[in-house]
C-alpha positions in Angstrom: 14.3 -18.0 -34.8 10.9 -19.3 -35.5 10.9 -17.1 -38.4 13.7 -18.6 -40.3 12.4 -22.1 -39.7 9.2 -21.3 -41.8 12.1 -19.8 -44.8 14.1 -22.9 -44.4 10.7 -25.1 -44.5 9.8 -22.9 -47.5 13.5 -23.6 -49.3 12.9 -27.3 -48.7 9.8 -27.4 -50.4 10.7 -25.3 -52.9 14.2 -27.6 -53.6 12.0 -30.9 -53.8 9.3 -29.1 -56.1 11.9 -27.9 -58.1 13.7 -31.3 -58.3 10.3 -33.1 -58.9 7.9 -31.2 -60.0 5.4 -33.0 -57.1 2.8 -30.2 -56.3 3.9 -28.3 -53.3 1.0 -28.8 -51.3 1.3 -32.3 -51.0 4.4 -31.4 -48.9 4.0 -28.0 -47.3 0.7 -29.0 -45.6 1.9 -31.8 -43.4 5.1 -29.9 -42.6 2.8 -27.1 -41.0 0.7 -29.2 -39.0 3.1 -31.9 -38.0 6.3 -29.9 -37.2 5.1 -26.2 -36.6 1.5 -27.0 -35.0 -0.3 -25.3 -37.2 -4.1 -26.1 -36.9 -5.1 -27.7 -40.3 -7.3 -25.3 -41.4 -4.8 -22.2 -41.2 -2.4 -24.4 -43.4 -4.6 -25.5 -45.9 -5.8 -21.9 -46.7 -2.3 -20.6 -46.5 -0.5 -23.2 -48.5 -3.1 -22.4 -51.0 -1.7 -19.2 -52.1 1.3 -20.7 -51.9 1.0 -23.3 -54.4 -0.9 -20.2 -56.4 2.2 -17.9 -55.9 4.5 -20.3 -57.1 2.8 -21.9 -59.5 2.5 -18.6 -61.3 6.0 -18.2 -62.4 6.2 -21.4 -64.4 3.0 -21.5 -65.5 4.3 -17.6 -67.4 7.3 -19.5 -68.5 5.6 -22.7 -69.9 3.1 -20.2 -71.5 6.1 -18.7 -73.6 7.4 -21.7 -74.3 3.9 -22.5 -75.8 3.8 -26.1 -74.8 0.6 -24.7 -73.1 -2.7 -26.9 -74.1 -5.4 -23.8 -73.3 -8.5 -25.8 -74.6 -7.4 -28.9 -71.6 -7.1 -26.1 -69.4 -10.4 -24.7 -69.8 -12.1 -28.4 -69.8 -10.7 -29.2 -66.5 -11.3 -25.9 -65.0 -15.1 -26.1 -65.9 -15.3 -28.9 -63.6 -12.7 -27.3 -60.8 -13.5 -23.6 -60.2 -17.4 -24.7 -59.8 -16.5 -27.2 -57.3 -14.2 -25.3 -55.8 -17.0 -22.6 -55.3 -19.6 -25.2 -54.1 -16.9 -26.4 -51.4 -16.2 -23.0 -50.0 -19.8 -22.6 -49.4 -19.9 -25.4 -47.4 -17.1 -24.9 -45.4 -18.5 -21.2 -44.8 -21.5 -22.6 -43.9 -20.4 -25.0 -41.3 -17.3 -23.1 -40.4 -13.3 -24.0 -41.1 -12.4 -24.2 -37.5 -15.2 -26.5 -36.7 -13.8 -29.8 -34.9 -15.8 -31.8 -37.5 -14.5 -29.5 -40.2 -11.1 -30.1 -39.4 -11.6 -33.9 -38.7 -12.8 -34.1 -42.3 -9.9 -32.0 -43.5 -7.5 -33.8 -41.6 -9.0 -37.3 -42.8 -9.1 -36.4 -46.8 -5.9 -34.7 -46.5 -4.5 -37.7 -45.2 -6.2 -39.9 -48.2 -5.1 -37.3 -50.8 -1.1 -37.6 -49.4 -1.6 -41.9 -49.9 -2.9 -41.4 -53.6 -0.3 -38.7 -54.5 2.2 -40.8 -52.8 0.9 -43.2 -55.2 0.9 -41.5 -57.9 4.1 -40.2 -57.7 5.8 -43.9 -57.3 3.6 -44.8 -60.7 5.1 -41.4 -62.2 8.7 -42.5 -61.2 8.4 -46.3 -62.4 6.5 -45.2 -65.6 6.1 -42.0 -66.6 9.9 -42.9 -68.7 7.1 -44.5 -71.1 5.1 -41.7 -72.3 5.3 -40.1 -75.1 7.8 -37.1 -75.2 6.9 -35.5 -78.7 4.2 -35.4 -81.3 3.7 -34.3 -84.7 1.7 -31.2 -85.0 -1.1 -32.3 -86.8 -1.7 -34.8 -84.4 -1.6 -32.6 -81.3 -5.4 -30.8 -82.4 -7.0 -34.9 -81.7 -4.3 -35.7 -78.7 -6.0 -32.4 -77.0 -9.7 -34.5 -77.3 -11.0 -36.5 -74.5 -12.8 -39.4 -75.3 -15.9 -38.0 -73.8 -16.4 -34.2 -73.0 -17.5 -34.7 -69.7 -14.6 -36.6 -68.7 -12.1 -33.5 -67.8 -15.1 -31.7 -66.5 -16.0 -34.4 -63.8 -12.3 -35.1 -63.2 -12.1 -31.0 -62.6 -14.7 -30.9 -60.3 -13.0 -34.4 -58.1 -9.6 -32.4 -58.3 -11.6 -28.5 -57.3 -13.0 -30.1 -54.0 -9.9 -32.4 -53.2 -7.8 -29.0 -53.9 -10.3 -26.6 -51.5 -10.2 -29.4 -48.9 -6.8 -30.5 -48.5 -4.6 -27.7 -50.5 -3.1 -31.6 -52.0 -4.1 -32.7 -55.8 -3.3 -30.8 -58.2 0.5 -32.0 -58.5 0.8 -35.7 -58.9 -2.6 -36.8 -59.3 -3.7 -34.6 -61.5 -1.2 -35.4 -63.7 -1.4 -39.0 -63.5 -5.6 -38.5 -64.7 -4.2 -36.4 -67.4 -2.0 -39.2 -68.4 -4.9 -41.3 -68.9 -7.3 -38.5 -70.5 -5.2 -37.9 -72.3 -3.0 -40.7 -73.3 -1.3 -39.3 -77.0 -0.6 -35.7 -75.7 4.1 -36.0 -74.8 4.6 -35.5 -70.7 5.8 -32.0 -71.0 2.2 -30.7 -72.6 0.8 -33.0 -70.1 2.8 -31.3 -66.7 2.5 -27.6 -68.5 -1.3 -28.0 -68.5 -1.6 -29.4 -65.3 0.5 -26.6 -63.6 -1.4 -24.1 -65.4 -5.0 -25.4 -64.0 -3.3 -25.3 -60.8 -3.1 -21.6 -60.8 -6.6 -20.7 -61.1 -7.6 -23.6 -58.9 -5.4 -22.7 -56.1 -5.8 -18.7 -56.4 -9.9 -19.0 -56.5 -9.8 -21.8 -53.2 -7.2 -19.8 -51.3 -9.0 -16.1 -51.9 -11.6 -18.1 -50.9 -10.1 -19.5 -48.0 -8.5 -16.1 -46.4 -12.1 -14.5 -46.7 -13.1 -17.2 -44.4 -10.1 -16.4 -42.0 -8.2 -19.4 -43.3 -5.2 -17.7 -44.1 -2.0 -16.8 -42.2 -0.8 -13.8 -44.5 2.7 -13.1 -42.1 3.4 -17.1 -42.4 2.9 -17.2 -45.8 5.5 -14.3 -47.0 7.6 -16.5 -44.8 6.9 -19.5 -46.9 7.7 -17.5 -50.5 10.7 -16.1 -49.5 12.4 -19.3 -49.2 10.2 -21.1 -51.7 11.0 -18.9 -54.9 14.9 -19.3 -54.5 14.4 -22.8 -53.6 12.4 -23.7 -57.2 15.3 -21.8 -58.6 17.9 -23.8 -57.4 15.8 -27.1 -57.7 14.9 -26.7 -61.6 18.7 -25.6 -62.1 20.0 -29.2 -60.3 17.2 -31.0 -61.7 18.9 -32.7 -64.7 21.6 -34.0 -62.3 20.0 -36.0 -59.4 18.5 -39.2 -60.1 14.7 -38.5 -60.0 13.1 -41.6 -59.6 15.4 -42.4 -56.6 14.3 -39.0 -55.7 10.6 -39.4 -56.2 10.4 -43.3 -55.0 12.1 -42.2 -51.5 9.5 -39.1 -51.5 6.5 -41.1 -52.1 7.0 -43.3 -49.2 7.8 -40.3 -46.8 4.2 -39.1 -48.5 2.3 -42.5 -47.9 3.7 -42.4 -44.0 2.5 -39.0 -43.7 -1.3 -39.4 -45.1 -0.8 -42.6 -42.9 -0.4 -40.7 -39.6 -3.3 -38.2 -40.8 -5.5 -40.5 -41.2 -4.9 -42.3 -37.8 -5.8 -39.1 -36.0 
């Protein structure tokens, strides 16, 4: 019975992922640890591969659709697969099931859910105001930061906020695109940011499961109720009314970084 719990909690996800597009980390993480027990450091590894798994699908998609900015891509993973590298050989180092470890974990996990909760209200209330289209050749300067090392140090926040927590590389990191990037339609802006996640999430949660961070039976669990669950979310998400959807989720985000925090 326990088994079908983790495809139903994988559905769910999925469904509000689907209907949202809000990273599935920021949800699947405090669902494992508040509701099914899971010690933090199990779920962050296997939510990981998760978000990877998932992730993958639409990021081949958007990449056909060629809506796909590679050269934002590469900038912010610069920063982010470093990072993430440097993190995992900390928490190697100190080990993953460590009480301090997963007081730390716990703690920034719990700051990461209040800033994507945050993020996702701001997206809600005013991401109706960014740009949906551009002319072609405008897109070649809209690609440009206004400093190179801006993406790069923005990867590197998001690559040990990601290796830490499993939570980042939804909301927030498209909120920072938004303002790295403030010419460049919402659609280029989502499709980059979901394709960054993929390498992110892949390299931290490999990473992760050679640490013994990952529970491989729990996660097929997870994916077989995720992937029909995006499916079904992307087909009903013209017809529910998203920022109802996405103000009532951010709250139910801040109250859960809330709790993790007062642990």
């Amino acid at each position: 019975m326990h088994e079908f719990a983790f495809v139903f909690a994988g559905f769910a996800v999925g469904l509000v992922v689907g209907l949202t597009g809000v990273g599935g980390g920021s949800l699947m993480t405090p669902i494992l640890i508040f509701f099914f027990g899971i010690k933090p450091h199990l779920a962050i590894g296997t939510d990981l591969l998760f978000a990877a798994a998932t992730k993958f699908g639409g990021t081949v998609s958007l990449a056909r659709s060629r809506v796909v900015d590679w050269r934002i891509v590469g900038q912010v993973a610069a920063g982010s697969i470093p990072a993430t590298l440097l993190t995992l050989y900390i928490l190697n180092r100190v080990g993953p099931a460590n009480p301090a470890t997963q007081a730390v974990m716990t703690t920034t996990l719990g700051i990461a859910l209040i800033l994507t909760a945050g993020a996702t209200l701001y997206k809600a209330l005013r991401g109706k105001a960014a740009p949906t289209s551009i002319a072609p050749e405008l897109l070649d300067q809209a690609t440009r930061a206004r400093h190179w090392a801006l993406p790069i140090a923005f990867g590197a926040v998001i690559g040990t906020l990601v290796t830490l927590t499993s939570v980042g590389a939804g909301a927030i990191g498209v909120i920072v695109l938004m303002l790295l990037y403030p010419a460049l339609p919402l659609p280029r802006i989502v499709a980059a940011d979901i394709a960054h996640a993929v390498p992110l999430t892949l390299v931290a949660g490999l990473g992760h499961a050679s640490i013994g961070s990952v529970d491989w039976p729990l996660l097929l669990k997870l994916l077989a109720g995720s992937l029909p669950g995006i499916w079904l979310g992307t087909f009903l998400m013209h017809k529910t009314p998203d920022r109802v959807i996405r103000s009532l989720l951010s709250m139910l985000l801040a109250y859960a970084g809330a709790k993790l925090i007062s642990i």
